[in-house]
TORGUDREN-389579 format. One record per atom (N, C-alpha, C, O, CB): x, y, z. Coordinates in steps of 0.02 Angstrom, whole numbers, plus 50000, padded with zeros to 5 digits. Glycine has a CB too. Example, Ala and Ser with C-alpha at 12.3 -4.5 7.8 and 13.67 -1.06 7.14 Angstrom:
2
506604971650390 506154977550390 506604983550390 507124983450423 505654977650452 506424988850354 506844994750357 506455000250394 506705005750402 507044997050286 
***
This chain:
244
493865088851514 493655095651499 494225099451465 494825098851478 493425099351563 493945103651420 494705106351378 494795110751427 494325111251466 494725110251292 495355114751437 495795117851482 495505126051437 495345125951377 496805114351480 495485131651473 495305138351448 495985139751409 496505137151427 495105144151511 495965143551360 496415145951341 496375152951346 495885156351330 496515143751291 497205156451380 497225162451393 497705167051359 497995164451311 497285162651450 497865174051374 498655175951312 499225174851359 499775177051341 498765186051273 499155169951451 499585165251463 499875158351413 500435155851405 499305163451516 499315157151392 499285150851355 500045149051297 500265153451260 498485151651309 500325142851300 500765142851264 500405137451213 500345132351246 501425141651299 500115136251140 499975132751108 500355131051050 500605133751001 499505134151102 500285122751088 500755118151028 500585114450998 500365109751032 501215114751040 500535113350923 500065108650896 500485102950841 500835104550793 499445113550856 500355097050864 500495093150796 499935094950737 499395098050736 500485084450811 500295091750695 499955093050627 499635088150589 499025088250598 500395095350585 499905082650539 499545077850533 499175073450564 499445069250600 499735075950516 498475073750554 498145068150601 497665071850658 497145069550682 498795063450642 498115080950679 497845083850742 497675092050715 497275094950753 498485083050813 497835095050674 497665100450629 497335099950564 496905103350537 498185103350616 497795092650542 497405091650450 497325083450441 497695079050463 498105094950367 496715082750399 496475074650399 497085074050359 497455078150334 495645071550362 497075064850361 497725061850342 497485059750267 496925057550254 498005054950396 497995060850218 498155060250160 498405054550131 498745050750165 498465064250152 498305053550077 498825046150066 499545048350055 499855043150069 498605041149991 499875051750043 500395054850065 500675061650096 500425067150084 500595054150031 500915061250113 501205069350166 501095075650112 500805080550136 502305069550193 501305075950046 501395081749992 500355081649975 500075086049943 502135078349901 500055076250003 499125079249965 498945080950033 498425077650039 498395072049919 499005082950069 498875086550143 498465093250111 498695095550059 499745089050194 497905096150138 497615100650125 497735105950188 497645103850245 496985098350107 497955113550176 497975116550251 497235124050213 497275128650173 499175120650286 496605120850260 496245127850230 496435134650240 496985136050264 495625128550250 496075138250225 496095145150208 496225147350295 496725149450324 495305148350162 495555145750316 495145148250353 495835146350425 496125149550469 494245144450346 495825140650404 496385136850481 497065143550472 497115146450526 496905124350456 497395145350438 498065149650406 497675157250452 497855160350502 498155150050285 497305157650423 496775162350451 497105163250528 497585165950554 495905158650448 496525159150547 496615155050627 497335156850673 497435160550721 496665145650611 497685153150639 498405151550659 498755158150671 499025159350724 498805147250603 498735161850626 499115167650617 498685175350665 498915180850681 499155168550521 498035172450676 497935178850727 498035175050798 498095178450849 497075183050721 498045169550798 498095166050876 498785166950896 498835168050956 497915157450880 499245166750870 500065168150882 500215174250890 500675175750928 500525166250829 499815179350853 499915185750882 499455188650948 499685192450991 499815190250826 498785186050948 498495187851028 499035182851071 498725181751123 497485185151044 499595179751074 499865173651107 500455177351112 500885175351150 499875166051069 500545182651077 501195186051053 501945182351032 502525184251038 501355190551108 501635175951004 502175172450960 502355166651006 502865163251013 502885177550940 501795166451033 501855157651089 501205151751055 500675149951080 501515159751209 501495150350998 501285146850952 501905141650911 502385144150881 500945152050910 501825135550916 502145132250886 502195124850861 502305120350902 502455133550908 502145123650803 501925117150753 502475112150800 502985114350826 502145118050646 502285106550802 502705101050842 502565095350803 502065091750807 502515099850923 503025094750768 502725087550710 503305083450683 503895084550697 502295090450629 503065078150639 503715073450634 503845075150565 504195071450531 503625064750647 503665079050547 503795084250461 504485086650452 504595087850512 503295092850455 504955087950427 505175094250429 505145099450426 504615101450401 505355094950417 505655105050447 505585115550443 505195113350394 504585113250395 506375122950418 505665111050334 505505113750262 504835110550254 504625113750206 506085111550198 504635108650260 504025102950236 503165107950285 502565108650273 504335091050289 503695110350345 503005112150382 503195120050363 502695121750395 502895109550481 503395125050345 503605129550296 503275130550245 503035135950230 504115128450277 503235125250210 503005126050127 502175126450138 501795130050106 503275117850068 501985121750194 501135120150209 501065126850221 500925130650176 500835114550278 501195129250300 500955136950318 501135143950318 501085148250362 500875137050365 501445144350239 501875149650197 501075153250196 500515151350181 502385146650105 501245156750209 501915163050228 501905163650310 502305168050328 501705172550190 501525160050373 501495158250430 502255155850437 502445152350390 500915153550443 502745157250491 503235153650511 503495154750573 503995158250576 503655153950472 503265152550623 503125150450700 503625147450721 503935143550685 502565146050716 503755148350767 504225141650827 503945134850784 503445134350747 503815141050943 504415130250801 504275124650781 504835120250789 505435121650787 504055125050721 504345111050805 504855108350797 504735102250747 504155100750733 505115106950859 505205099250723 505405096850659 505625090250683 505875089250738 505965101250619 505485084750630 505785079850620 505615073750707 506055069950726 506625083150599 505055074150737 504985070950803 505555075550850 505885072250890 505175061950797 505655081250848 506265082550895 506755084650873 507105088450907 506495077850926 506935082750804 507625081050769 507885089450745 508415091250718 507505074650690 507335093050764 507565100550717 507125102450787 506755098850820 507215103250608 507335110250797 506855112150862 507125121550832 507695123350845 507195107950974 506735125350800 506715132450788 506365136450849 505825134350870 506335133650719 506665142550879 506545147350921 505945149750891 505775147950834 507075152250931 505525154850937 505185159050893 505825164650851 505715168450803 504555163250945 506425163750884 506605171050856 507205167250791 507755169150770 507055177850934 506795161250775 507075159050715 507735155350724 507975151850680 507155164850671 507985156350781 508595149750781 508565143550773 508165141050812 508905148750831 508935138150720 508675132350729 509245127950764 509845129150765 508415129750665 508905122750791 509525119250813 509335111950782 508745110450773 509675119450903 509915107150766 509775100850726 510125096250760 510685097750783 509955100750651 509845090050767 510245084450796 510675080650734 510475082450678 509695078950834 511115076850731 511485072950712 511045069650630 510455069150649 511645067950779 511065067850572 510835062450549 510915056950551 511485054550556 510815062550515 510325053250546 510465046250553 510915041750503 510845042350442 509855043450556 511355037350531 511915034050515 511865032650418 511385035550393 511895026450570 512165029950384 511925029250307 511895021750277 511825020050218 512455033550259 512005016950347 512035013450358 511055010150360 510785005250335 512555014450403 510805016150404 510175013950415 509925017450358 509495014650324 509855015450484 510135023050342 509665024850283 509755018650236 509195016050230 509875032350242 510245014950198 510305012250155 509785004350152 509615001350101 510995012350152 509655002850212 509095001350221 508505000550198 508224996550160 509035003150245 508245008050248 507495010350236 507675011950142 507115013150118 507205019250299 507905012050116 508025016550051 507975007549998 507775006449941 509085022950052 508195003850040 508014995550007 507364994650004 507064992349955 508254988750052 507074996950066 506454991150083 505804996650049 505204995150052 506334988650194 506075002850017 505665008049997 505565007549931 505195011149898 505895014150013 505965001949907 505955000549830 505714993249823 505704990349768 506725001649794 505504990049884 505294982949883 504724982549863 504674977949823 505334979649939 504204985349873 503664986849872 503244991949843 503174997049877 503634986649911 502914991549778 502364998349730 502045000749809 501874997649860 501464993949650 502055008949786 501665010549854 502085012349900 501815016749934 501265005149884 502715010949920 503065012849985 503375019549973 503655020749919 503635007450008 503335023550014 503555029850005 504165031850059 504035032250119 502925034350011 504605032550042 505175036750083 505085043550097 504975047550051 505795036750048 505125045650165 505225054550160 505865055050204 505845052050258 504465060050200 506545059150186 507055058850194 506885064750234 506585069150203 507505058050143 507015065950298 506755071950355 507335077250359 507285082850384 506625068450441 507965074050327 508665074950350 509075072450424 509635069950424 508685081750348 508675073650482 508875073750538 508655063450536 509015058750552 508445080750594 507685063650501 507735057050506 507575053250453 507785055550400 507415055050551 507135045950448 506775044650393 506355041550403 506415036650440 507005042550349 505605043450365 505115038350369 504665036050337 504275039850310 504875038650401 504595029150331 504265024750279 503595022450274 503375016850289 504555019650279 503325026850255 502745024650236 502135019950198 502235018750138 502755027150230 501795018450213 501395012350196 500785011750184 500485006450175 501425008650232 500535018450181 499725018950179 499335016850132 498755015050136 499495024550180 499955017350056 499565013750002 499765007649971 499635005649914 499485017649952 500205004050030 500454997350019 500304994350113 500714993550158 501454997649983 499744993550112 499584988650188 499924984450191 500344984550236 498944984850202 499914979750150 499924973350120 500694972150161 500814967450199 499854973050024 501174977550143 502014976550151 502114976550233 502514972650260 502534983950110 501744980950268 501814983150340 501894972250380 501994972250440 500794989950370 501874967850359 502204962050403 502954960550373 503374957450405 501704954550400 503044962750318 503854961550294 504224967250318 504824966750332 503994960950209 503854973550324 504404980450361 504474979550419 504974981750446 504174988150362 503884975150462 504024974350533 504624970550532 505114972350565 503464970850575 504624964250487 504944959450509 505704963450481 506174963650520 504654951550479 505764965950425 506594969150440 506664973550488 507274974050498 506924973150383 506314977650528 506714980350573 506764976550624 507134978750668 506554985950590 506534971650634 506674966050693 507244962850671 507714961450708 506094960350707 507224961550609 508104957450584 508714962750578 509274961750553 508094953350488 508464968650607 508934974250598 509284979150647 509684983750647 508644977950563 508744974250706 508524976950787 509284980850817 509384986550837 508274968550851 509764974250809 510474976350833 510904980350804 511364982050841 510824971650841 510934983150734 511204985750685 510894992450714 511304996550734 511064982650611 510194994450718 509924999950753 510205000750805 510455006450810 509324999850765 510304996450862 510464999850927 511245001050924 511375006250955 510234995150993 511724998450901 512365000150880 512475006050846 512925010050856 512604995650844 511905006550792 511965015150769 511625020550809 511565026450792 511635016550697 511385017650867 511105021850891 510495024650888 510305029850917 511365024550885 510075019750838 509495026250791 508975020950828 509135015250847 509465027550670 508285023950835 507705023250891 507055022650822 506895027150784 507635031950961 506835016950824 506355014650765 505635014750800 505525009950838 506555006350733 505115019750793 504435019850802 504145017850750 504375017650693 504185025550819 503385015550779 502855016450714 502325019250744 502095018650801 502595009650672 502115023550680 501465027650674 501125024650644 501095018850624 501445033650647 500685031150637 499985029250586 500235025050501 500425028550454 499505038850562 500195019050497 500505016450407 501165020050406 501375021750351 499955019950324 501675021950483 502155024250452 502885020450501 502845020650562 502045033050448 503245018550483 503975016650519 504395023250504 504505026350452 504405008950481 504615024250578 505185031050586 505815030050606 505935026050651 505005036150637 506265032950578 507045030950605 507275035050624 507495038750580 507535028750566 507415037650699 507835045150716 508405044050758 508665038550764 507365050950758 508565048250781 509285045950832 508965044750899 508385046150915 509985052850843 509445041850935 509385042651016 509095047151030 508895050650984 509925043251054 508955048851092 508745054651131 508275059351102 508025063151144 509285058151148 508035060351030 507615063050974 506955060951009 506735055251009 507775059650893 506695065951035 505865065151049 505565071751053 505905076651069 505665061251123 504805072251035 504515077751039 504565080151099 504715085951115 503955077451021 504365073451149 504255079151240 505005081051257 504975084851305 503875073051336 505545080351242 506275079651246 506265088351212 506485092951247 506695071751192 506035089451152 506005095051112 505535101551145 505665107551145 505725092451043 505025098351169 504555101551198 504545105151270 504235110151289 504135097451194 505045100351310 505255104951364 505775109151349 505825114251383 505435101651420 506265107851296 506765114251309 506485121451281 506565126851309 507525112751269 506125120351218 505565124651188 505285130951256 505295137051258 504845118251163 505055125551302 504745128751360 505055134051392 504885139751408 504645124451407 505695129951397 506275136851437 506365142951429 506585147351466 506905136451432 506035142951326 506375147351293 505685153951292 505095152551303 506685143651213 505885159551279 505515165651273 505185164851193 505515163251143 506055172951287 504665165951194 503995169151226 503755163451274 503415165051323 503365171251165 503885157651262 503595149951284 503505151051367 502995150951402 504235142451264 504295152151384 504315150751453 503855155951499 503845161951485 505065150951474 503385152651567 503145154551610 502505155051597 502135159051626 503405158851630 502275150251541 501655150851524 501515143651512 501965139551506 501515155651467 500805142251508 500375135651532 500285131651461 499875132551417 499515137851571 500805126951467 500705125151377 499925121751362 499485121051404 501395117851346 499915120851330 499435118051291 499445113751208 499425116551154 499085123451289 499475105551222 499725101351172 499085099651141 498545099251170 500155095351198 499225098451071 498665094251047 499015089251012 499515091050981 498135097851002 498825082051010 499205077050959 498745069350946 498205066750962 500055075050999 499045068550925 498435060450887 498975053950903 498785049050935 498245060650759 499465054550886 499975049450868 500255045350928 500215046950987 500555053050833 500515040450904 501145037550956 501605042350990 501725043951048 501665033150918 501925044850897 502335048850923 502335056150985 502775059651010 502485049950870 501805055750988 501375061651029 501575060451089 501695065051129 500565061851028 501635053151108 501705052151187 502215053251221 502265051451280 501605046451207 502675056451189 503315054851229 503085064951269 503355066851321 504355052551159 502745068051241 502545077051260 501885074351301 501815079651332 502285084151172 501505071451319 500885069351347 501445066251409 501115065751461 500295063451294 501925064951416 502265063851492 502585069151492 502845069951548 502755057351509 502705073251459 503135077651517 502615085051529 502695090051564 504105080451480 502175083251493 501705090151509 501455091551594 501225096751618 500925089151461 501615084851629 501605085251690 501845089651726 501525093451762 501765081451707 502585089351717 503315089851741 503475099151719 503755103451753 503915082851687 503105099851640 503005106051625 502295110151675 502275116151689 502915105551544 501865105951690 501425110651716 500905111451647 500635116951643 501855117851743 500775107451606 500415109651552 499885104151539 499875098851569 500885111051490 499455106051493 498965103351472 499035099251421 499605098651397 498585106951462 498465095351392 498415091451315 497535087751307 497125084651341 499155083151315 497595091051229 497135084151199 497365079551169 497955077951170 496675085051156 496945077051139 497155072351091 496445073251032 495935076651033 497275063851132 496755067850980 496295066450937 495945059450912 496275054350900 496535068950896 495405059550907 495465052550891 495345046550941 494845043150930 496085052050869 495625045450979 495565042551035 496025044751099 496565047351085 495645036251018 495855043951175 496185050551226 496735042551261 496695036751281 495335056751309 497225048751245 497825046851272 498035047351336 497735052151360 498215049451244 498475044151390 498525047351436 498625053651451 498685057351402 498775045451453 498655055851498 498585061851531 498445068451461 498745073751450 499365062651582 497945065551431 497345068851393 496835072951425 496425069651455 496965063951365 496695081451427 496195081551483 495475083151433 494925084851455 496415088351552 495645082151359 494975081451314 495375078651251 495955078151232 494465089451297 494555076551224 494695072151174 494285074951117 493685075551129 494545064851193 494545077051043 494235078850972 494235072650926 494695068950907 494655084850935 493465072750914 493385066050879 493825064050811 494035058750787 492645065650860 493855073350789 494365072450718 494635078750731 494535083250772 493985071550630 495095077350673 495555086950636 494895092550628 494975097950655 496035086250516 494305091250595 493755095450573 493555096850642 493185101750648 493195092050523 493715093550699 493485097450749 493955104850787 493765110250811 493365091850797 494545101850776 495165104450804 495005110350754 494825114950790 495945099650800 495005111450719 495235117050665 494165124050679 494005129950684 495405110150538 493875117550678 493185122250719 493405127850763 493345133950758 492695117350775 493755123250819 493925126650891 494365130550881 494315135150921 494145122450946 494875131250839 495405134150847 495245141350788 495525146850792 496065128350833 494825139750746 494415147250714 493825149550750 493645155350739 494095146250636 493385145050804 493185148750848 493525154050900 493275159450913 492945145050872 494045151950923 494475154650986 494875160650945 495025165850974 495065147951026 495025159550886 495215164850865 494815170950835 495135175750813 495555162850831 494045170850835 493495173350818 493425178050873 493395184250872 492965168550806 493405173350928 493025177251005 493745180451026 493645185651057 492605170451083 494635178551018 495005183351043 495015177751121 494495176851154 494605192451039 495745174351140 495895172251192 495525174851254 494965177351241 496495173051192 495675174851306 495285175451372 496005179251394 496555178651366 494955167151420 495855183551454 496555186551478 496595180051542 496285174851552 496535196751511 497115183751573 497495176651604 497185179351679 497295176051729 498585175651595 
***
């Protein structure tokens, strides 16, 4: 059952995959009218306890919901902005590993690099075909990673390279601590792998989550797609939150 949302409510949303259908690359992403709409009166009945949680960067999730610019966090973790605009950035990853991903991005028509700053990630959506030779170098690369330190996921058609300790739920609880966030009942939405590491600590926070797509653990509803998420979230902003 989805959880009520109130102007307790702290709402955090990934983006690709859980706000906007997926694109063949990150730059043909469509953000409608109507969702900007949405977004921007829900953060103010929320009074600025609203915030994008995605593996994008500032700049990248910036440019989408211009002139919108919310708490947010960046890069899986790797960038984490206040509402009151402070950002804080982790380390970049070694140049060692970039030089790498920056090989195996030219191996293949179709592979796309997005340089995050904090991380990097390689995409594959319009080269399937490559995703058993990218597995197999980061497995021939396994130890070179853990010596630099840097933590290799995969997503949706995508391989990610970030540092140690770099995770959304890692990002997502300190977020919490912080004002307007803190003392209020979060509320996650996410689709991804990367999603799971905030789907465990929402416990620990006291908070909620959906998912998309298919329900993740400690999921307490499930949206079949983005076109649903973006329904609900210009409904709720139509009718005006619930008081707490």
């Amino acid at each position: 059952m989805m959880p009520p949302v109130s102007r307790d409510t702290a709402l955090l949303l990934d983006i690709d995959g859980t706000l906007l259908d997926m694109a063949r690359s990150p730059e043909r992403v469509i953000v409608p009218v109507d969702l900007l709409r949405a977004l921007d009166r829900l953060a103010r009945d929320l009074s600025g306890a609203l915030a994008f949680v995605s593996g994008r960067s500032l700049v990248s999730i910036d440019k989408l919901f211009a002139p919108l610019r919310p708490a947010a966090i960046g890069a899986h973790g790797g960038e984490i902005r206040s509402a009151g605009g402070r950002v804080l950035r982790a380390p970049p990853v070694p140049e060692s590993v970039r030089d790498i991903f920056v090989r195996l991005s030219r191996s293949t028509p179709g592979l796309l690099l997005e340089d995050k700053g904090v991380g990097l990630a390689l995409h594959y959506r319009l080269a399937p075909e490559a995703k058993p030779m990218l597995t197999a170098a980061m497995e021939e690369n396994a130890s070179l990673f853990e010596d630099e330190k840097v933590h290799i996921q995969y997503g949706k058609a995508v391989i990610d390279a970030r540092p140690f300790g770099v995770d959304k739920g890692s990002a997502v609880a300190r977020l919490a601590r912080q004002k307007p966030f803190a003392g209020r009942t979060i509320l996650f939405g996410g689709d991804d792998t990367t999603d799971l590491d905030v789907f465990r600590v929402l416990p620990r926070l006291g908070g909620h989550g959906f998912s998309v797509g298919r329900r993740f653990p400690g999921a307490d509803h499930v949206f079949a797609s983005p076109r649903l998420v973006r329904q609900w979230l210009v409904q709720l902003a139509e009718t005006g939150v619930g008081a707490s």
